[in-house]
C-alpha positions in Angstrom: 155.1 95.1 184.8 158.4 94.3 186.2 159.0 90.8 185.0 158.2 91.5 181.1 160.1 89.2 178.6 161.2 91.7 176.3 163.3 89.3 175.1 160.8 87.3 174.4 158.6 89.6 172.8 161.4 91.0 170.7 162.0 87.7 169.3 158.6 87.2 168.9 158.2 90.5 166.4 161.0 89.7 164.5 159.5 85.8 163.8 156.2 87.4 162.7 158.3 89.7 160.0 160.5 86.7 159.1 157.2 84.5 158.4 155.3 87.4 156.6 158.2 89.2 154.5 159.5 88.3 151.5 161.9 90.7 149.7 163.7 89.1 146.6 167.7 88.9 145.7 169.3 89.2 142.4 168.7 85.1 142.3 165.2 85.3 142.6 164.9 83.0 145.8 162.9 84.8 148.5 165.1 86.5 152.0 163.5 86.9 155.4 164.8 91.4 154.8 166.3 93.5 152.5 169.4 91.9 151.2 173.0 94.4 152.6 173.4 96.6 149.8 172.3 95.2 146.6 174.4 95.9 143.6 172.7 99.0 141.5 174.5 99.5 138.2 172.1 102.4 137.2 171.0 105.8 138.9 167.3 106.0 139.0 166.2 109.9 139.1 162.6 109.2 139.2 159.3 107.4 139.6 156.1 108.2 137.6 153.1 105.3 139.0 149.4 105.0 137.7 147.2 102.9 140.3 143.8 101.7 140.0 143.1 100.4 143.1 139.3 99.4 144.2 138.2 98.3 140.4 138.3 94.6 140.0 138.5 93.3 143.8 141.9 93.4 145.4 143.4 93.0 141.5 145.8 96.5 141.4 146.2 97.6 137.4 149.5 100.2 137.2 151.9 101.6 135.1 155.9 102.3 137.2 158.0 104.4 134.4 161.4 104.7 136.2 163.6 107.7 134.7 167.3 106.2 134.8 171.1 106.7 134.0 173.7 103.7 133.7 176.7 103.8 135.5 178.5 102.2 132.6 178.6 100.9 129.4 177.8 97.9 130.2 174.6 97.0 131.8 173.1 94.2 129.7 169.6 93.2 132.4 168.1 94.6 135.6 166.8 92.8 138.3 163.6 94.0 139.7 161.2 93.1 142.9 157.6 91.9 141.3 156.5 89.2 143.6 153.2 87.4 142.3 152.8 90.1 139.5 151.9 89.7 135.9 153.6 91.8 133.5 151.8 92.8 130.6 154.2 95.4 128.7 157.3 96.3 128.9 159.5 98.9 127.5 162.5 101.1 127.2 162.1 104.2 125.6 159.2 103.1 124.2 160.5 100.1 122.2 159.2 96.4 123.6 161.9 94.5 125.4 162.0 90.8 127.3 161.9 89.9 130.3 161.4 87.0 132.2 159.5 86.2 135.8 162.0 84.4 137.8 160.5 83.5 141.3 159.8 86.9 143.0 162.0 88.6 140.9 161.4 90.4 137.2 164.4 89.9 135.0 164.7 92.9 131.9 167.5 92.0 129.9 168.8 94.5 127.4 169.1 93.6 123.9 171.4 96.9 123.5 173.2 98.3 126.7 171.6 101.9 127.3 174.2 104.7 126.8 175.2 105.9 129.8 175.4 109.5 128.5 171.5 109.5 129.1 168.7 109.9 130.3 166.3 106.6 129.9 162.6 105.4 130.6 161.8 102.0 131.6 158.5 101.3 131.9 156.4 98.0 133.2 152.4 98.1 132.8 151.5 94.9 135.2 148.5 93.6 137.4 148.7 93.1 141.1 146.7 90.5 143.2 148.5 90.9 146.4 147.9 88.9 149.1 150.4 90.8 151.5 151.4 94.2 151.0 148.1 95.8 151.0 145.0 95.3 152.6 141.4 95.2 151.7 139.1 95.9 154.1 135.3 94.9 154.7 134.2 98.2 154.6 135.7 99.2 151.1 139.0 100.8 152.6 142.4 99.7 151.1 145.5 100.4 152.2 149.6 99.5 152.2 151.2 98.0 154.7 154.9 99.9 155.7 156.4 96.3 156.5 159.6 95.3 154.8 159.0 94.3 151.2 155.4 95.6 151.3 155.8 98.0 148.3 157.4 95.5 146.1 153.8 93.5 145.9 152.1 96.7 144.5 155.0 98.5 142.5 157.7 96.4 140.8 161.1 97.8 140.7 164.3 98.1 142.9 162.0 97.9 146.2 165.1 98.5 148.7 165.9 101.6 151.2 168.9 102.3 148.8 166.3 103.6 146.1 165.3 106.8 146.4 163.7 109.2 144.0 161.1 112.1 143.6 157.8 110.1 143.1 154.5 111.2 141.2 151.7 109.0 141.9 148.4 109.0 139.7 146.0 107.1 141.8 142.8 106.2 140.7 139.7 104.6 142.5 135.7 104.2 142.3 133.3 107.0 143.3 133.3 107.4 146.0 136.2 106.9 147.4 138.6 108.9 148.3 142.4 109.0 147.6 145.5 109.4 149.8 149.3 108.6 148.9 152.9 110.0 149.4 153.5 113.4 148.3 151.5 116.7 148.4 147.8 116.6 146.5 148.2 117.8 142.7 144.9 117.4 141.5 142.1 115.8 142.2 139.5 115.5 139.5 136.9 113.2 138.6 137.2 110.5 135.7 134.8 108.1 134.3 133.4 105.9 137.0 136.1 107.1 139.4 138.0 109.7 141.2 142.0 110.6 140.5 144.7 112.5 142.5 147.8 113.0 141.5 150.6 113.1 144.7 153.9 115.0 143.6 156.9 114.8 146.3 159.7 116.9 144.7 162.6 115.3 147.2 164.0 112.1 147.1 161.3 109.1 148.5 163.1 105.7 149.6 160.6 103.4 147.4 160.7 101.3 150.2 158.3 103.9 152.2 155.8 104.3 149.7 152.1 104.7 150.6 148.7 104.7 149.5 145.3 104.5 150.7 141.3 104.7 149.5 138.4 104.7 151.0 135.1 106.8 152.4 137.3 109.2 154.2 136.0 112.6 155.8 139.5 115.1 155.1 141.1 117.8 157.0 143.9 119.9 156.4 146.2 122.2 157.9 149.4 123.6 157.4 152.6 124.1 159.0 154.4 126.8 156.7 154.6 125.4 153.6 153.8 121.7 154.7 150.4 120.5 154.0 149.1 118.9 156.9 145.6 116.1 156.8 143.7 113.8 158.3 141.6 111.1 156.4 139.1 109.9 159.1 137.3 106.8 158.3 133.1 107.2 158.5 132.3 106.6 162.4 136.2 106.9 163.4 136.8 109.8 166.0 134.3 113.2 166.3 135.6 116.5 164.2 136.2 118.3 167.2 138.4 115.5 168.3 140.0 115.7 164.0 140.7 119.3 165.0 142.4 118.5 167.8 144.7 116.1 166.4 144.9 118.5 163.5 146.6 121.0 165.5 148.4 119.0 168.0 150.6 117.8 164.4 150.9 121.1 163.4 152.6 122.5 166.7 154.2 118.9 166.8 156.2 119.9 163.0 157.2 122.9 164.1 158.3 121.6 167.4 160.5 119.1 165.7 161.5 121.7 162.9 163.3 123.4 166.0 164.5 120.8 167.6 166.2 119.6 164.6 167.3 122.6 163.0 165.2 121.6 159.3 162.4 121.6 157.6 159.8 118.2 157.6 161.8 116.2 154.9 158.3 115.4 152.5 156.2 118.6 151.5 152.7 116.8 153.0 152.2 115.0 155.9 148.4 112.6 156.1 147.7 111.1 159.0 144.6 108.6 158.2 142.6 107.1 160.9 140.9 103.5 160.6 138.6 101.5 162.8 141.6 98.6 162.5 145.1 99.3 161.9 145.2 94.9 160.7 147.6 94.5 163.2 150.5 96.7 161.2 153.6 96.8 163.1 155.5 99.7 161.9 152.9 102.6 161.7 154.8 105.1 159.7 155.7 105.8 156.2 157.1 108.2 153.1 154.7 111.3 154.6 152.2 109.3 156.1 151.1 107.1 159.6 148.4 104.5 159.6 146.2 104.6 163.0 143.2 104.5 164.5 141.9 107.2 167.3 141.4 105.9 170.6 141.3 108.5 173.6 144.9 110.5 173.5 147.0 107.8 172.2 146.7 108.3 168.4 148.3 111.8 169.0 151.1 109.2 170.0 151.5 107.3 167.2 151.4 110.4 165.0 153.8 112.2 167.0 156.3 109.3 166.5 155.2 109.0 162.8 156.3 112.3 162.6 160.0 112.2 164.1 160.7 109.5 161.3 160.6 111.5 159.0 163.8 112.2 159.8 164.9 109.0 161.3 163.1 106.9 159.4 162.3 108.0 156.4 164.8 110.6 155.0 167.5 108.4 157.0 166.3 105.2 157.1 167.5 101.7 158.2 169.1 99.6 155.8 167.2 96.1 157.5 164.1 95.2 159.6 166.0 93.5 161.9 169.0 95.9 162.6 167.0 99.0 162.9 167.2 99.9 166.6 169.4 102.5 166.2 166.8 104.5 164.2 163.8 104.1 166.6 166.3 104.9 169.7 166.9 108.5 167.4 163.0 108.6 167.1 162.6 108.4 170.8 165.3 110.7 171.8 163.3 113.4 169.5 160.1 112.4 171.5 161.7 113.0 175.2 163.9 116.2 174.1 160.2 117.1 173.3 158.9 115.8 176.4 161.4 118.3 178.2 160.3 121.4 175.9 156.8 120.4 176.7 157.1 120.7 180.3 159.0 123.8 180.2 156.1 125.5 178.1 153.9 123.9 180.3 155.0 125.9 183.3 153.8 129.3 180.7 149.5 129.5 181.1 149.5 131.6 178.1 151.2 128.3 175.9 149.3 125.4 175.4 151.5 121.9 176.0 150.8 118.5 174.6 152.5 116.1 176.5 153.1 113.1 174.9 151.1 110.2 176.8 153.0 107.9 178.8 151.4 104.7 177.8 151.8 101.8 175.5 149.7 102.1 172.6 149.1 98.3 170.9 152.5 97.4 171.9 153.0 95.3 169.1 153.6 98.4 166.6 154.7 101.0 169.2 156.8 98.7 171.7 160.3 99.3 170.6 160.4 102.9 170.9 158.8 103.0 174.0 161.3 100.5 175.6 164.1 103.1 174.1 162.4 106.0 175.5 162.3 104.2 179.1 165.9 103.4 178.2 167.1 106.6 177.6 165.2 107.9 180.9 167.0 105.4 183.1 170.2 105.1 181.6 172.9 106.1 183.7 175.5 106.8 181.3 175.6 110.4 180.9 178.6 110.0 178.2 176.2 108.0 176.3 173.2 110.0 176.2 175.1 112.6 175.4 176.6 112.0 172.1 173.4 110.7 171.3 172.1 114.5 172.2 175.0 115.8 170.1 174.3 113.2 167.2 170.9 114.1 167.0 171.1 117.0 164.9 174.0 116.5 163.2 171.7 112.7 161.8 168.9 115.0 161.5 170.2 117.2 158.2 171.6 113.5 156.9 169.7 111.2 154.0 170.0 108.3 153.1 170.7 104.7 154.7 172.5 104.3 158.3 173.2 101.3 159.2 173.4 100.0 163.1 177.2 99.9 162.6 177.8 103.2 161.1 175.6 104.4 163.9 177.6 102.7 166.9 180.7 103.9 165.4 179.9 107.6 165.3 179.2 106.4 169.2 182.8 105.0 169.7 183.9 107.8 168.1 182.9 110.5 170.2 183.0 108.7 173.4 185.3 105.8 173.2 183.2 102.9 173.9 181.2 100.6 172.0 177.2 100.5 172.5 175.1 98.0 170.3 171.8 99.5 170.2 170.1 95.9 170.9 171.5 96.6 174.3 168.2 98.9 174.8 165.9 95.5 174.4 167.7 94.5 177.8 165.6 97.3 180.2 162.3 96.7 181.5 159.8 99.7 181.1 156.7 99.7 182.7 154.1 99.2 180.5 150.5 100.0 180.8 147.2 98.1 180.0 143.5 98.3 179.6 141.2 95.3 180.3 137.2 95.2 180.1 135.9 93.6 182.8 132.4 92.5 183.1 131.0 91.8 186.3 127.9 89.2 186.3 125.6 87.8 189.8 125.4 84.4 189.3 122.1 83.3 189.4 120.9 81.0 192.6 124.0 82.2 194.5 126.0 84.5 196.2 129.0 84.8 194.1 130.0 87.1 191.6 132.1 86.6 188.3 134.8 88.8 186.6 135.8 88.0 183.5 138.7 89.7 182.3 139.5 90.9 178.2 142.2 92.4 177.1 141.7 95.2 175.0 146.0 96.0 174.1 148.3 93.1 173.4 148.1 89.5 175.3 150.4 90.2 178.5 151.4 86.7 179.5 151.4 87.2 183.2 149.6 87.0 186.4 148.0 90.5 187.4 147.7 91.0 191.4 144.5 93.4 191.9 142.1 94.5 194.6 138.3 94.2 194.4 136.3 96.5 196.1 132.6 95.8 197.2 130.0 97.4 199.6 127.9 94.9 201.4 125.5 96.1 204.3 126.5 99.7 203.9 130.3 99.0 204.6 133.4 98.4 202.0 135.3 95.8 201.6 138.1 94.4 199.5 139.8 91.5 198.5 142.8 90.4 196.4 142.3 88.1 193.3 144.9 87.4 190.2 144.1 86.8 187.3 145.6 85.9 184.0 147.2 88.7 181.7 146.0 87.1 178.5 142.2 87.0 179.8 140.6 85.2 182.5 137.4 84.4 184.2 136.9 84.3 188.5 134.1 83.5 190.7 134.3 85.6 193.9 131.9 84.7 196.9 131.4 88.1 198.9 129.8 86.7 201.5 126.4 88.0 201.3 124.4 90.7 198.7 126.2 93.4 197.3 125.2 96.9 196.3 128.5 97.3 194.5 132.0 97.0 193.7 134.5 98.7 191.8 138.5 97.5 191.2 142.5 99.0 191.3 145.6 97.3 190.2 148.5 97.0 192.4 150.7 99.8 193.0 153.4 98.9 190.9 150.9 98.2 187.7 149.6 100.7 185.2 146.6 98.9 184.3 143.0 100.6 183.7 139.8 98.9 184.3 136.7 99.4 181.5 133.8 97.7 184.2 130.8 96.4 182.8 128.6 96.0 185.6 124.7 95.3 186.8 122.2 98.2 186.6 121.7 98.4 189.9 125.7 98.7 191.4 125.7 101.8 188.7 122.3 102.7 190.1 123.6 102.5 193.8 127.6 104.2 193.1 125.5 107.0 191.4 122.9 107.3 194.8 125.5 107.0 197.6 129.3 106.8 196.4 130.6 109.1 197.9 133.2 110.2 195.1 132.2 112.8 192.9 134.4 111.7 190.0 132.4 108.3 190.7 129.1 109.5 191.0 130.0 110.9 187.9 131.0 107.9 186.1 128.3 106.0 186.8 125.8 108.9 185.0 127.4 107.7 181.9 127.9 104.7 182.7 124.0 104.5 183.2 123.3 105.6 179.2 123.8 102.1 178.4 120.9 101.3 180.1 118.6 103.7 178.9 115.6 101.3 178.2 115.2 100.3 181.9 111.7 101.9 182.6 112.8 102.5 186.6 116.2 104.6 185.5 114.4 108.2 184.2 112.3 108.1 187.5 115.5 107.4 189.6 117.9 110.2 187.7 114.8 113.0 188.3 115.0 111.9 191.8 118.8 112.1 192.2 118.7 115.3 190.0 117.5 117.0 192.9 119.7 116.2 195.2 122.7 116.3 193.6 125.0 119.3 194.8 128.6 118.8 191.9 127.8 120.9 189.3 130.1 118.1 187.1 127.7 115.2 188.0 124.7 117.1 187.3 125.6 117.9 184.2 126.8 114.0 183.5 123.0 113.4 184.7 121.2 116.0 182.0 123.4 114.5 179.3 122.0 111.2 180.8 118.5 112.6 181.0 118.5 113.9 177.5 119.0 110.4 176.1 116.4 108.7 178.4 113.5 111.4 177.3 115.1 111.7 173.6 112.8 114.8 172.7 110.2 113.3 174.4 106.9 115.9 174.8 106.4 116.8 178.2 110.3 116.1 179.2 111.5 119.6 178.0 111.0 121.1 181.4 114.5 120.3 183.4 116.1 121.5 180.1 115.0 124.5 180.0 115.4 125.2 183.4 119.0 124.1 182.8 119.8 126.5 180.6 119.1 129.5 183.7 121.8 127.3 186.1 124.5 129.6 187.7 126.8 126.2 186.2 128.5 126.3 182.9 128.7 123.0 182.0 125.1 122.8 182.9 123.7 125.4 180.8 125.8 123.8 178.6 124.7 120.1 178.1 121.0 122.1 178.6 121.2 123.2 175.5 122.5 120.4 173.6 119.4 118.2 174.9 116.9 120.9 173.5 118.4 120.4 170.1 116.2 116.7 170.0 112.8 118.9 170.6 112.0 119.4 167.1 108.7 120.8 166.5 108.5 122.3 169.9 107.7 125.8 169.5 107.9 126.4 172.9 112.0 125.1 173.1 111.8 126.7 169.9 111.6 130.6 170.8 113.4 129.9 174.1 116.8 129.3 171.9 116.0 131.9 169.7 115.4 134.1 172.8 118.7 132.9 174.2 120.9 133.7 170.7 119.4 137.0 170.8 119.6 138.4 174.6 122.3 136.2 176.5 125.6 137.5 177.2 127.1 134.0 177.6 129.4 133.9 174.7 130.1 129.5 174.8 126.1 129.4 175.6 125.1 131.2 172.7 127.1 129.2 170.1 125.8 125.9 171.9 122.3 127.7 171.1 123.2 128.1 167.1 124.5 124.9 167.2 120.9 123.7 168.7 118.7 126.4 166.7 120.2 124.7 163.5 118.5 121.1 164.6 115.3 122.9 165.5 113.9 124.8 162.1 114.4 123.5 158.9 117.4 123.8 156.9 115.9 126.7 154.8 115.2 128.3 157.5 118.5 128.2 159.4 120.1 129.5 156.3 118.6 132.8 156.2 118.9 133.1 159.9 122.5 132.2 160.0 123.1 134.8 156.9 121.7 137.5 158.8 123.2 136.9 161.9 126.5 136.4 160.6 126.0 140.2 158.9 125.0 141.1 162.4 128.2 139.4 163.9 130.9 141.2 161.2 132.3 143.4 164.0 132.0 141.2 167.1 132.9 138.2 165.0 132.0 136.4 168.4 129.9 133.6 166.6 130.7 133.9 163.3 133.0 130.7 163.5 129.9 128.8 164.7 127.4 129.7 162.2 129.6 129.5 158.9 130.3 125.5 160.3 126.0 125.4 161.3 125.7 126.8 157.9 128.1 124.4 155.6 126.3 121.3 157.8 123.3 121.6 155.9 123.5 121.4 151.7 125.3 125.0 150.2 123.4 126.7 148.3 124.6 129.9 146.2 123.5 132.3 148.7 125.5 130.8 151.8 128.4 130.2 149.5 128.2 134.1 148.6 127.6 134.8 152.5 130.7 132.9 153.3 132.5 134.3 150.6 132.5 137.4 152.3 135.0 136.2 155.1 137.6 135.7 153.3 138.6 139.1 152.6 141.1 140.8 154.5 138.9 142.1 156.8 138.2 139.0 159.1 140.7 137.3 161.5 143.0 134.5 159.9 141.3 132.1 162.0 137.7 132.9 160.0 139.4 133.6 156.8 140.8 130.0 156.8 137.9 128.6 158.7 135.7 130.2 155.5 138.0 129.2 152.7 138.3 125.2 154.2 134.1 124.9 154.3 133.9 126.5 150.9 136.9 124.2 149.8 135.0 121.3 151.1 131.7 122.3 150.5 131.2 123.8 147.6 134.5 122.9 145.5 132.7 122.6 142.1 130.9 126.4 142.2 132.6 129.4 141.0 134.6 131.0 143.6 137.7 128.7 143.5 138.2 129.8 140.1 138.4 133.7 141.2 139.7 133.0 144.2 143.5 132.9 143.2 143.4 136.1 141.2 141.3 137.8 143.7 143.4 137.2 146.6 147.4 136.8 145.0 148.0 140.2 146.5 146.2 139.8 149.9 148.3 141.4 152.9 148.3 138.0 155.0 151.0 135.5 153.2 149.2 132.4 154.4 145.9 133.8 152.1 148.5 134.5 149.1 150.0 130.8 150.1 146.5 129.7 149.7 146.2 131.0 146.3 147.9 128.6 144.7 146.4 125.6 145.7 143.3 127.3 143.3 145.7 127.7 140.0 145.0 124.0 138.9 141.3 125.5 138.2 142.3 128.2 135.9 142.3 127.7 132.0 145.5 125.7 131.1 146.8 128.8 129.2 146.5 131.0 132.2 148.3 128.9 134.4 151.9 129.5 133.4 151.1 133.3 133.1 149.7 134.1 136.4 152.7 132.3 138.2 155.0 134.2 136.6 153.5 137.6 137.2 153.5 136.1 140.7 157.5 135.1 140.8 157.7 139.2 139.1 156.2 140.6 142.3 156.2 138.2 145.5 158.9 138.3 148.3 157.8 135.9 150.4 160.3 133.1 149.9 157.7 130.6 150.8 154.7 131.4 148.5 157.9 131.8 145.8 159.4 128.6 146.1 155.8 126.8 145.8 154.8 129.1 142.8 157.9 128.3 141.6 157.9 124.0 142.0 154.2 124.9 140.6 155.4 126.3 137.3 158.3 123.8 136.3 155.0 121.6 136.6 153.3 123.5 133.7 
């Protein structure tokens, strides 16, 4: 909307941080942000931190061992952030030494000043109860917030974006929970009661950006070179096939940015974990990881920005909350230099583009770089936009803390004028919304309500739109406002009403969700004349699958309808009304013959409810073995698996997929069919098979995730890195490694060595190598 307050709103996000952030001083009172560059009189070189998260409520039990170096002779205490913490050891080098809690702050004082010639260990073992900094969901799932001071409530030390350090985080939580945190995955191993992995990052992490996260996640992973790439889904958050997508859309996303900046991804693994509730987090990124939940296209959003701070963000980072503008503006200039690339690859069919979504995704957290994307498209000063074009890489090989005046003086300096970034708060994007609408008849009446919900932030403003209704055969329309924040209306039609449907004004990007009567959907899906309509009613319609008049209207309509993308909207319908019913197996078998893809398609899915039907049975079979429809055939395994029992769909999936070793045109299919019922040794063997250099990449890493998922704990891990550390493909030598934590601890250094004798693959050498220093 044209007349947004971003003012307003502006000021409005930086209250909410100022009421919820505390970040301690030297003095121990409590600051609305980090304090301007605290004093550091040592050199930290390095974090080592033990969590047990999940154990004892939302009590956190650790162990921080900083690895430091005075800068002097003279450094008699430290100061430390340790809000709300209790201390219960700790120690330098071992030997006991005091300290004192001194409001938010922990105070070590130094009975001897550490020699500055070397190396020392300071280490605190403390208990956390925090009440901001991490949260503890209702479903089990924990996880850290990335606002200002956030880390300081679940690690104490010198929580600032000054401190930076290779990390190692030893993370422990209950069975069966998984683990997530900064770095790239070590180990994972089980312990007594509990589950631990160990996250390694290698390059400097600003402590301020530390993450971590448990819960009953389902994982992915990919990788981008050397980068492991994974998504930690929450149970009932998102569909696989839509895990995949996102899965690669971040991979070609890295190594878009890789090119546009000229430079690796700073942190060696990138984990993107999706939750059913984000708790209302306002900066979604951190130290290798983003925080969001999947909804439609816009998650691929939020990752993509997630992503482009790592470089501004992350590896060069603010040094405040509040005077960080200059950093997201860098983020979004990445994003629409992207935007361009995508539209020129776009024009290519044989490329695939992913464009990033032009809409305002929970505003709150994603707000200010979408007002500095909309900036940077309207701004007319080309001098401007262009040293922030010539900046861009030069920032992007640059670590450390910018601040916003260091920024707008590398501005002045290569264009002569003087541009605040704040100045970007001043332009008023457009800024799209979603409502749910839910349409009621008002009993003994003629009039109708709409009551309005917003499902993205509270837009404080009166909303122009146009009703739509058909009365007596005829549309109509009419103009109503209502309120931005929610709302409720009583519209008087004049007469009964077979329907109505709604559109924003021109100007608006707003989308309507419309819960409405049974019957309107009934009627759009009878005699709208919009396919895309009819359409949406059919699914519209599931909702009201217990209404004993809707399977004898859809059989009706089903043979009338002529859009082969509405009748197949209408079998997906059917299928749930009948739900494997006997007798109702007719129209889907028939559906399966139709000269329409889609169809056939959604055919075959509904036969996989007809268990027991011998019948449906041999028709799948019949269609795996003679059909030349490639996509209808793996439908049909996918359906043939739901149909026999899961003995029985292992031996017929382990046949076919000998049968299929040449072709390979369904062997992707059936080794997923065959991993989604329990392993047993004789699919692990049959799987086994396709990872030898025989197969395609895409099944030899398709067959070597499912047995990595599936069937970690049998044998073939432990054979698989000496099996395979000569294989032709590098990625499958890359692989390799991640299966040298399961050898014998005395084979370890051994095999890496011979590796580093006789690899040339810089890649696969510099991980072997990072791998043995670790032994």
């Amino acid at each position: 909307m044209k007349s947004v307050l971003l003012t307003v709103l502006f000021i409005c996000l930086n209250t909410a941080a100022i009421q919820a952030i505390h970040s301690p001083d030297q003095r121990g009172t409590r600051v609305s942000d980090y304090p301007v560059r605290p004093d550091m009189e040592v050199t930290y070189a390095g974090l080592e931190l033990q969590l047990e998260a999940g154990f004892d409520g939302k009590k956190i039990r650790g162990m921080a061992a900083y690895r430091f170096r005075p800068k002097h002779a003279y450094v008699d205490k430290l100061v430390w952030s340790a809000p709300g913490m209790t201390i219960r050891e700790l120690t330098l080098n071992g030997e006991r030494v005091p300290y004192r809690l001194q409001g938010d702050s922990l105070v070590i004082s130094f009975p001897d000043e550490p020699d500055p010639g070397r190396e020392h260990v300071l280490s605190a073992s403390y208990t956390a109860d925090p009440e901001f900094g991490v949260h503890f969901r209702h479903n089990g799932t924990i996880f850290s917030s990335a606002l200002p001071g956030s880390t300081a409530h679940w690690v104490p030390g010198p929580i600032h974006p000054w401190a930076a350090m290779p990390v190692v985080i030893r993370l422990e939580v209950p069975e069966p929970l998984t683990g997530v945190a900064t770095g790239a995955l070590e180990v994972e191993t089980s312990t007594d009661g509990g589950r631990l992995f160990v996250f390694r990052s290698a390059v400097d992490v600003p402590l301020s950006g530390l993450f971590f996260a448990a819960g009953q996640f389902e994982v992915e992973d990919s990788f981008s070179g050397t980068k492991n790439l994974r998504i930690y889904r929450e149970e009932g958050v998102s569909t696989p096939d839509r895990i995949q997508e996102l899965l690669s859309f971040m991979t070609r996303r890295v190594r878009d940015y890789e090119r546009l900046m000229q430079s690796e991804i700073p942190l060696q693994a990138f984990h993107a974990v999706l939750l059913s509730d984000n708790m209302w987090e306002t900066c979604p990124y951190y130290a290798g990881a983003v925080v969001t939940h999947d909804e439609s296209d816009q998650a691929g959003t939020v990752i993509a920005r997630a992503l482009a701070a790592q470089w501004f963000g992350i590896s060069l980072r603010p040094e405040r909350w509040q005077e960080s503008g200059h950093i997201t503006l860098l983020q979004a200039l990445a994003a629409e230099k992207l935007s361009e690339a995508d539209w020129q690859a776009a024009k290519d069919p044989v490329e695939e583009a992913f464009i990033i979504p032009e809409t305002v995704y929970q505003a709150r957290s994603m707000d200010q770089w979408q007002w500095s994307r909309h900036f940077l498209r309207q701004n007319s000063m080309p001098v401007y936009t262009g040293a922030l074009d010539g900046l861009m890489r030069t920032l992007a090989a640059r670590k450390g803390v910018l601040t916003s005046f260091e920024f707008s003086s590398l501005i002045y300096e290569i264009t002569g004028r003087w541009m605040d970034t704040p100045q970007i708060t001043e332009t008023q994007p457009d800024m799209s919304l979603r409502y749910r609408v839910a349409a009621e008849e008002i009993r003994g009446s003629d009039r109708i309500s709409l009551t309005f919900e917003a499902l993205d932030d509270l837009f404080d403003e009166e909303i122009d739109v146009r009703v739509y209704f058909v009365r007596d055969g005829r549309i109509h329309d009419r103009s109503v406002t209502f309120s931005g924040t929610g709302d409720r209306l009583e519209l008087s039609p004049g007469g009964f009403i077979n329907n109505l449907w709604m559109e924003a004004a021109e100007e608006n990007d707003i989308r309507f969700h419309l819960e409405k009567p049974f019957s309107y959907w009934l009627y759009q899906l009878r005699r709208d004349e919009d396919a895309d309509r009819r359409k949406e009613a059919a699914l519209a319609l599931r909702d009201f699958s217990t209404d004993p008049d809707l399977q004898l209207a859809v059989q009706d309509l089903l043979n009338r309808e002529q859009d082969p993308e509405v009748l197949a909207a209408m079998h997906r319908l059917m299928a749930e009304l009948t739900s494997g019913a006997s007798g109702t197996e007719r129209r889907f078998l028939e559906g399966i013959t139709s000269r329409h893809e889609l169809i056939r398609l959604e055919s075959m899915k509904a036969l996989g409810a007809y268990r027991g039907n011998s019948q449906v049975e041999n028709q799948v079979l019949s269609v795996i073995q003679s059909s030349d429809d490639i996509r209808l055939v793996n439908e049909a395994i996918r359906t043939y698996r739901k149909l026999i029992s899961g003995e029985d769909f292992r031996e017929f999936a382990i046949r076919f997929l000998r049968e299929d070793r040449q072709d390979q045109l369904f062997s992707k299919t059936l080794i997923e069919e065959l991993f989604a019922i329990p392993a047993d040794e004789s699919a692990v063997n049959a799987v086994r098979e396709y990872l030898n250099a025989g197969y395609s990449f895409e099944l030899r890493w398709l067959a070597f995730r499912q047995l990595r998922k599936h069937a970690a704990h049998t044998g073939w891990q432990k054979d698989f890195a000496r099996e395979f550390s000569e294989d032709p493909d590098p990625r499958i030598r890359f692989a390799t490694l991640f299966s040298v934590s399961l050898m014998n601890l005395e084979d370890r250094g051994p095999f890496l060595d011979s590796r580093m004798l006789v690899e040339y693959d810089i890649r696969i050498l510099k991980q072997a190598s990072v791998l043995a220093s670790q032994e």
